[in-house]
NUTOR-616341 format. One record per residue (C-alpha): residue number from 1; residue in one letter; y, z, x. Coordinates in Angstrom, 2 decimals. Example, Ala and Ser with C-alpha at 12.3 -4.5 7.8 and 13.67 -1.06 7.14 Angstrom:
<dopas>
<dopa 1 a <-4.50 7.80 12.30>>
<dopa 2 s <-1.06 7.14 13.67>>
</dopas>
This chain:
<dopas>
<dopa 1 x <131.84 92.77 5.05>>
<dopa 2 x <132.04 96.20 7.33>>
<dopa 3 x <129.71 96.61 9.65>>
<dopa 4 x <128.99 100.15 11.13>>
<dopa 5 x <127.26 99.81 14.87>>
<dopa 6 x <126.00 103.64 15.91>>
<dopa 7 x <125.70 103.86 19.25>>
<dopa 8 x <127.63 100.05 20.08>>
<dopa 9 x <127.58 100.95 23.81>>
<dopa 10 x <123.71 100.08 24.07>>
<dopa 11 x <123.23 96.89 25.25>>
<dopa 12 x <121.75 96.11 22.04>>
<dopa 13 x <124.55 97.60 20.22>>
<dopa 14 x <127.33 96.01 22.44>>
<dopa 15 x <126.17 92.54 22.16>>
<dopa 16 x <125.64 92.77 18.25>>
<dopa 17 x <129.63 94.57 18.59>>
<dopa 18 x <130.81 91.25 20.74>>
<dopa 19 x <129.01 89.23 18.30>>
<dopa 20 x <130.73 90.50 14.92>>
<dopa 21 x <133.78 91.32 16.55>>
<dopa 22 x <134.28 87.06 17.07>>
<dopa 23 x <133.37 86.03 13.83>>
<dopa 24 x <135.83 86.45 11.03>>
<dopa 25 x <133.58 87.05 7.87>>
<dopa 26 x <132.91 90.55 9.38>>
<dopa 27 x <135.03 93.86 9.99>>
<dopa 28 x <133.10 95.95 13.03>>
<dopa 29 x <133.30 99.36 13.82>>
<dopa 30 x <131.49 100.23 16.60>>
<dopa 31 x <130.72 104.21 18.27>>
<dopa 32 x <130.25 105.33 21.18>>
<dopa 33 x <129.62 108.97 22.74>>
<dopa 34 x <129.88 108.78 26.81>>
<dopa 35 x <130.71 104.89 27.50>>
<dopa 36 x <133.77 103.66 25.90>>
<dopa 37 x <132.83 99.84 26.20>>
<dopa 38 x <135.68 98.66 23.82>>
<dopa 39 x <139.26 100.43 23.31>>
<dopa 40 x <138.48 100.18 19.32>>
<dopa 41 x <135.33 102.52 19.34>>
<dopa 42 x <135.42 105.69 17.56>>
<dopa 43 x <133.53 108.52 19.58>>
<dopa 44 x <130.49 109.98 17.65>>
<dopa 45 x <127.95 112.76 18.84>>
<dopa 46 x <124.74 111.98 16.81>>
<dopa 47 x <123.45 115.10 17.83>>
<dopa 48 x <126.16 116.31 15.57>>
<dopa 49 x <125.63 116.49 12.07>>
<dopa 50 x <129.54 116.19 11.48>>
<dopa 51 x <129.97 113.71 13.30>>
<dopa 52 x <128.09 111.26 11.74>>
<dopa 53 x <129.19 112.59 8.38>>
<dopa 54 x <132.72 112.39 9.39>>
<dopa 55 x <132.11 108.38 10.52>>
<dopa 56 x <130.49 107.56 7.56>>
<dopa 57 x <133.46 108.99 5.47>>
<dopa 58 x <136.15 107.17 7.54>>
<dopa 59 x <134.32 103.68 7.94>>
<dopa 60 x <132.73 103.50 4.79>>
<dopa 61 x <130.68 100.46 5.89>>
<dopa 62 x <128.56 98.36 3.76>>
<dopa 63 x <126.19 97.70 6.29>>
<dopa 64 x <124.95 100.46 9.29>>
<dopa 65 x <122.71 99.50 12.41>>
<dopa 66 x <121.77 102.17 14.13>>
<dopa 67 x <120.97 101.53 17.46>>
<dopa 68 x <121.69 105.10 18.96>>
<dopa 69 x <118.73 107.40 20.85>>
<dopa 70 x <117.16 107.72 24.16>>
<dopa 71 x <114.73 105.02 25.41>>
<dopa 72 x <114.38 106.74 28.72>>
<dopa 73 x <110.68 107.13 28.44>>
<dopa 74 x <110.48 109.43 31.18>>
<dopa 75 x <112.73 112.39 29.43>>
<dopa 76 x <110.89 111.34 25.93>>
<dopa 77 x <107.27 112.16 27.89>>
<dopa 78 x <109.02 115.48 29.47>>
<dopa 79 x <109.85 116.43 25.46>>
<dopa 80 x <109.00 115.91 22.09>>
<dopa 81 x <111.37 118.13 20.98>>
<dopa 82 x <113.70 115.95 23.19>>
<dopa 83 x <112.88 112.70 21.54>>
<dopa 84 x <112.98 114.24 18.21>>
<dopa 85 x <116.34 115.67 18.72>>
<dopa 86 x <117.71 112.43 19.80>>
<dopa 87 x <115.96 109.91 18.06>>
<dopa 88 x <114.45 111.16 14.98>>
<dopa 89 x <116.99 113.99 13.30>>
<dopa 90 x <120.12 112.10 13.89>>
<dopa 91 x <118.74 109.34 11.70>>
<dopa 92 x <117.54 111.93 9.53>>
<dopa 93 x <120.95 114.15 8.85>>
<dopa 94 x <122.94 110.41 8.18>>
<dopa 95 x <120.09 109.78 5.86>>
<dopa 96 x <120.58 113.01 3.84>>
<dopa 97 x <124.68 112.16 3.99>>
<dopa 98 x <124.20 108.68 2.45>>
<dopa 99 x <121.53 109.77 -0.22>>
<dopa 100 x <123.94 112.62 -1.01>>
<dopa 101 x <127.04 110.14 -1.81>>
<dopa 102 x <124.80 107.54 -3.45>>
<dopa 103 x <125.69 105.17 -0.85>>
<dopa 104 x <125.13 101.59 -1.44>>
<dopa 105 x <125.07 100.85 2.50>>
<dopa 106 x <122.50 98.55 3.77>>
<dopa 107 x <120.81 100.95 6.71>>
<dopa 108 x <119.40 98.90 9.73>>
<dopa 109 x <117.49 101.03 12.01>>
<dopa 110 x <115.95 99.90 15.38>>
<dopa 111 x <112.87 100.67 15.88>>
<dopa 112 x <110.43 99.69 19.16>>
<dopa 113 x <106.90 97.89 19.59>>
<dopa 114 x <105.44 101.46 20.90>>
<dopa 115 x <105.15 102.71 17.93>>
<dopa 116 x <101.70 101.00 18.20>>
<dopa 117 x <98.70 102.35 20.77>>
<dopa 118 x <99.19 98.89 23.19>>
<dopa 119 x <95.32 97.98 22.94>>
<dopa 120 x <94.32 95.15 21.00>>
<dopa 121 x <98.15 93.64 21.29>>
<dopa 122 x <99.46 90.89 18.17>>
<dopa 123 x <100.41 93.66 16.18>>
<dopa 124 x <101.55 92.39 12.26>>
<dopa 125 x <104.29 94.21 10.47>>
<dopa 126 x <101.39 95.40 8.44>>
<dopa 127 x <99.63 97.14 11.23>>
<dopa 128 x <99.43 100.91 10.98>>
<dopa 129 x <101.39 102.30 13.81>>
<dopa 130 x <99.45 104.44 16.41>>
<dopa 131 x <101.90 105.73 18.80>>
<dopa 132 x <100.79 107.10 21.81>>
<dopa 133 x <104.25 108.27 23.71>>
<dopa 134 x <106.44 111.03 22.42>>
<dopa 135 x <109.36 108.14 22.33>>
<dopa 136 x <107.05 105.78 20.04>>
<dopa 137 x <106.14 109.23 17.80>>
<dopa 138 x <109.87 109.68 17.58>>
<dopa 139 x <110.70 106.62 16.26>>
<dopa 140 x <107.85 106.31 13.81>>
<dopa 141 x <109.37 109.68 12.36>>
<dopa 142 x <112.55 107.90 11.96>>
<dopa 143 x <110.69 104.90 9.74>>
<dopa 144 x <108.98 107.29 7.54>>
<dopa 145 x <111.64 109.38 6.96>>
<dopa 146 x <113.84 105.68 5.71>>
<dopa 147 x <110.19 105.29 3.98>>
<dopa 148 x <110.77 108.10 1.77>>
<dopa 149 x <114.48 107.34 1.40>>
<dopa 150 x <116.30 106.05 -1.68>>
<dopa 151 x <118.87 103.88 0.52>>
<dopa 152 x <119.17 100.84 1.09>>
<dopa 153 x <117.22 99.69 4.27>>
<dopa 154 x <115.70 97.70 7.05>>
<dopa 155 x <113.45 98.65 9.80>>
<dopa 156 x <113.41 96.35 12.56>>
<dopa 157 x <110.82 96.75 15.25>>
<dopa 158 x <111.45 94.15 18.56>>
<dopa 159 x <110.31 94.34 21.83>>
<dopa 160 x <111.71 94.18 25.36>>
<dopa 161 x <115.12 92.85 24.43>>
<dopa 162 x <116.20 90.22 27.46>>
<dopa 163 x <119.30 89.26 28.24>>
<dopa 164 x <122.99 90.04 30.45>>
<dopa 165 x <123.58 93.48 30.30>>
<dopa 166 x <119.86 94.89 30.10>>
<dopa 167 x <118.27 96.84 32.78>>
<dopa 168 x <115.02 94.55 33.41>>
<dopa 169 x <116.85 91.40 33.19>>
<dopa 170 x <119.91 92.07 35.28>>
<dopa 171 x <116.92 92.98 37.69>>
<dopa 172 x <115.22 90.71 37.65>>
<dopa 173 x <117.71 88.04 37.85>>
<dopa 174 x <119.27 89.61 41.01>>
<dopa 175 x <115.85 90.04 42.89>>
<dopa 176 x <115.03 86.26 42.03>>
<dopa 177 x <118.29 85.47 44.11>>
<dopa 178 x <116.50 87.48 47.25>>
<dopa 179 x <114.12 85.93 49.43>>
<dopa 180 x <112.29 89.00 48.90>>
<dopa 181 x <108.50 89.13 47.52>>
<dopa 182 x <108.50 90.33 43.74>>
<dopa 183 x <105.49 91.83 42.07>>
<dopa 184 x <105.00 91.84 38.54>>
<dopa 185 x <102.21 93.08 36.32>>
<dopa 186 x <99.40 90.15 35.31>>
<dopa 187 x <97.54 92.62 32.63>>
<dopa 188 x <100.48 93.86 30.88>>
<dopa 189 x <101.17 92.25 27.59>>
<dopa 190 x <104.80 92.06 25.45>>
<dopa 191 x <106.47 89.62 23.45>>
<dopa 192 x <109.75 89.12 25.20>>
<dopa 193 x <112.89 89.04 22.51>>
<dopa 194 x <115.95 87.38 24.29>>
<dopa 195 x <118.83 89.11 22.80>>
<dopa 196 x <120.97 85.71 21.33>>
<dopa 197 x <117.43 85.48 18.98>>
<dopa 198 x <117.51 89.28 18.39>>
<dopa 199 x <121.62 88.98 17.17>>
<dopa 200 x <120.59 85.44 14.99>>
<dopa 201 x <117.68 87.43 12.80>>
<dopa 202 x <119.93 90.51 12.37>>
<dopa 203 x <122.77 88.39 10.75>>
<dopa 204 x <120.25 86.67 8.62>>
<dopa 205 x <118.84 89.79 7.03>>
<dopa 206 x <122.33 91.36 6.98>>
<dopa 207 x <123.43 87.94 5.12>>
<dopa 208 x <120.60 87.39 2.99>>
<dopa 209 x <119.99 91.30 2.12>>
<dopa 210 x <116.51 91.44 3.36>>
<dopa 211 x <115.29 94.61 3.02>>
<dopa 212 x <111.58 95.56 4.64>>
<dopa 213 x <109.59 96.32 7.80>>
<dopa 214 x <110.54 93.12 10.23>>
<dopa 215 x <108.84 92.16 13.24>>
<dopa 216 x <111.89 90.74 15.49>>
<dopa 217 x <110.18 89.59 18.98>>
<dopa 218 x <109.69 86.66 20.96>>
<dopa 219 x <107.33 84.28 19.67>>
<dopa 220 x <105.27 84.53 22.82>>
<dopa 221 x <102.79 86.75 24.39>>
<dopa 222 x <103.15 87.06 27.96>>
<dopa 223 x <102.55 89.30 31.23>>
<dopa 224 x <105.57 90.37 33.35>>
<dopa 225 x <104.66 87.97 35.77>>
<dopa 226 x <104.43 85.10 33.49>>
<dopa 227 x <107.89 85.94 32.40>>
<dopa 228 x <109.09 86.42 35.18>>
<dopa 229 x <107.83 83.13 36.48>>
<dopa 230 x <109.56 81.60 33.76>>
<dopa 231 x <113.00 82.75 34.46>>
<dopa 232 x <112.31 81.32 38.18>>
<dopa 233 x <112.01 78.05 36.45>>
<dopa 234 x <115.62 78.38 35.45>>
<dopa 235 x <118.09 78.01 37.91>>
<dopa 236 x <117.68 77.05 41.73>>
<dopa 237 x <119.17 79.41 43.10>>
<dopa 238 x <116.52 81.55 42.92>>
<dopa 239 x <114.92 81.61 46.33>>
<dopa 240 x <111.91 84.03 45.95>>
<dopa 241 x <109.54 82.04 47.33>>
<dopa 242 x <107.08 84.28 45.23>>
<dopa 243 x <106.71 86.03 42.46>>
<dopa 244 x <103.07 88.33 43.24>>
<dopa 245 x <101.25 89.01 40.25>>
<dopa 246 x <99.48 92.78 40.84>>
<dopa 247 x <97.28 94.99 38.37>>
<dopa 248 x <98.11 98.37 36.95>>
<dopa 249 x <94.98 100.27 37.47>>
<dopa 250 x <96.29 103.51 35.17>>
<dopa 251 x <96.89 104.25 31.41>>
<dopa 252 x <98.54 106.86 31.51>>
<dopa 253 x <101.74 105.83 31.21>>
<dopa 254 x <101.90 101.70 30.64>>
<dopa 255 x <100.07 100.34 27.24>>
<dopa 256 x <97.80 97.30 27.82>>
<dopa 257 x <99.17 95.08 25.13>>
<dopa 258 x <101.80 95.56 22.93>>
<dopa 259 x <102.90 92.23 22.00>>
<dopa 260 x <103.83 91.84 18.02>>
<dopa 261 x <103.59 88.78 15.49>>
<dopa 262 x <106.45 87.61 14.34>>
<dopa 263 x <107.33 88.37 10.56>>
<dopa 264 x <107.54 85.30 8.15>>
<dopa 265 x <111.61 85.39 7.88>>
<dopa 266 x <112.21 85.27 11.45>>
<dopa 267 x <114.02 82.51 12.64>>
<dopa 268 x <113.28 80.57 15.36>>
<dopa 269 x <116.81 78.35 16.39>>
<dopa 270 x <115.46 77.47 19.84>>
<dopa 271 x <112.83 78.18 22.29>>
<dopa 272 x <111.83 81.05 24.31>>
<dopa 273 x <112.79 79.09 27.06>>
<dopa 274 x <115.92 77.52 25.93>>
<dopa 275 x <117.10 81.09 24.85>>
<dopa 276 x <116.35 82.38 28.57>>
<dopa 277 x <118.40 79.40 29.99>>
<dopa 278 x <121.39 80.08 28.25>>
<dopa 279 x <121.49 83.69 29.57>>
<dopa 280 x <120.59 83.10 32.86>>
<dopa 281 x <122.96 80.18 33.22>>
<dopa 282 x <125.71 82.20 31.47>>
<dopa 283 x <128.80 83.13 33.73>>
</dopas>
C-alpha cells in the first residue's frame, strides 16, 4: 500500500513518515516545502495548485493524509484570508484534482478540536461545529468541502497531539528538569492525544478502510496543570518542586473547554499514562 504524507515535516506528519517508513506492508512518500526532515521527501508548495497536481500524478498513492497548513493561531487571528489560503484552498484544489481523475485514493485530512466554540467541552463527533477562531473556521471549510466530495475520505479531528518533537511537550519536559516554578492553567479543558495513540488509530482506519468523521483524542479530560502534573509523575529527574496552577481571566483568545469524546472505533492499546511514559522515557 502507498501512502502519500502532505506536509511529512509536521510533527504529526514526521512521526506518521518514521512510522510507515519501518514497517514493510507500506510504501511512504512523504513532502515537504521549507524543512527537508528526510533525504527521500519530494518538495511540494500547497499553495501551488501544480504542485500538488504534479505529486499526485507522480506518487499515485492509494492512501493521502494531509497534514499540511498553519496552526500558528496568532497569523490565523491576524487573517482569514491567511488561514483560508493555507489551510482551506490547498485541500480544496487536490480535491478538485482527485475528483477530476476519478481517483480511488483514500483522503485523510486532519482536522483540530477548535472547530468547536470551547464552552460546554465533551464534544461527540456528532456535535455541530461552532468555530470561533479564523484557524478553527478554516478547517471546518476544509471538512465541508470533503463533505460535498465524491472521494474517498476520512476526517479526523484530535486534540493537542503530545509527544517528542511537539512544541508544548518538548517544553514542558525541559522546564520540568528546572528547579524553576511552572504555571499552568487549572480552568482550561483538552483531551490530551499522545502521538504513539494518534499513529495506532490512523493505521487502523487506513487498514480497515474506515471512512467517516473520527474523534481521535485522549480519553481524558484534563487542565494543563493536571497534565502537566502527570508528566511530573514520570521520571525523577524532574526537579520542579512545583507545578502552580493559575486562572485565565480572558476569552478572547483561549476556549474554556474543548475536550472531545472519543469515537466508538478508537482504540485504546494502553493508558494515557502509559502512553506519556514511553515518550518521556524515550531516548
Amino acid at each position: 500500500m502507498k501512502i502519500l504524507i502532505i506536509g511529512a515535516s509536521s510533527f504529526i506528519g514526521f512521526r506518521l513518515f518514521k512510522f510507515f517508513k519501518e514497517n514493510i506492508l507500506y510504501e511512504v512518500v512523504g513532502t515537504y516545502f521549507q524543512n527537508k526532515k528526510d533525504d527521500s521527501f519530494l518538495k511540494c508548495d500547497v499553495t501551488n495548485k501544480e504542485d500538488i497536481k504534479n505529486i499526485l500524478e507522480v506518487v499515485q498513492p492509494d492512501v493521502i493524509l494531509w497534514v499540511a497548513g498553519s496552526k500558528n493561531l496568532k497569523e490565523c487571528e491576524a487573517s482569514l484570508e491567511f488561514a483560508k489560503q493555507i489551510n482551506t484552498v490547498p485541500l480544496q484544489n487536490c480535491i478538485s484534482y482527485l475528483e477530476k481523475i476519478q481517483s480511488k485514493s483514500h483522503l485523510i485530512f486532519f482536522s483540530t478540536d477548535y472547530i468547536f466554540d470551547g464552552w460546554k467541552g465533551n464534544f461527540k463527533d456528532i456535535d455541530i461545529p461552532n468555530p470561533q477562531t479564523n484557524y478553527g473556521l478554516s478547517n471546518y471549510l476544509s471538512e465541508q468541502i470533503i463533505h460535498s466530495s465524491d472521494i474517498k475520505n476520512s476526517i479526523i479531528r484530535t486534540s493537542a497531539v503530545m509527544g517528542r518533537g511537539g512544541t508544548f511537550f518538548d517544553w514542558l519536559l525541559l522546564a520540568l528538569e528546572t528547579e524553576k516554578t511552572i504555571e499552568m492553567f487549572d480552568d482550561i479543558y483538552f483531551s490530551p492525544t499522545p502521538i504513539k495513540f494518534l499513529i495506532e488509530n490512523i493505521v487502523n482506519i487506513i487498514d480497515q478502510s474506515l471512512y467517516g468523521v473520527f474523534n481521535i483524542c485522549g480519553s481524558e479530560r484534563l487542565t494543563r496543570y493536571e497534565f502537566a502534573s502527570i508528566v511530573k509523575t514520570i521520571s525523577t529527574k524532574f526537579k520542579a518542586n512545583l507545578v502552580q496552577s493559575v486562572g485565565v481571566n480572558t476569552m478572547q483568545v483561549f476556549q474554556k473547554d474543548l475536550s472531545m469524546v472519543q469515537s466508538k472505533i478508537v482504540l485504546n492499546n494502553q493508558t494515557l499514562f502509559e502512553y506519556l511514559k514511553e515518550e518521556v522515557l524515550h531516548d
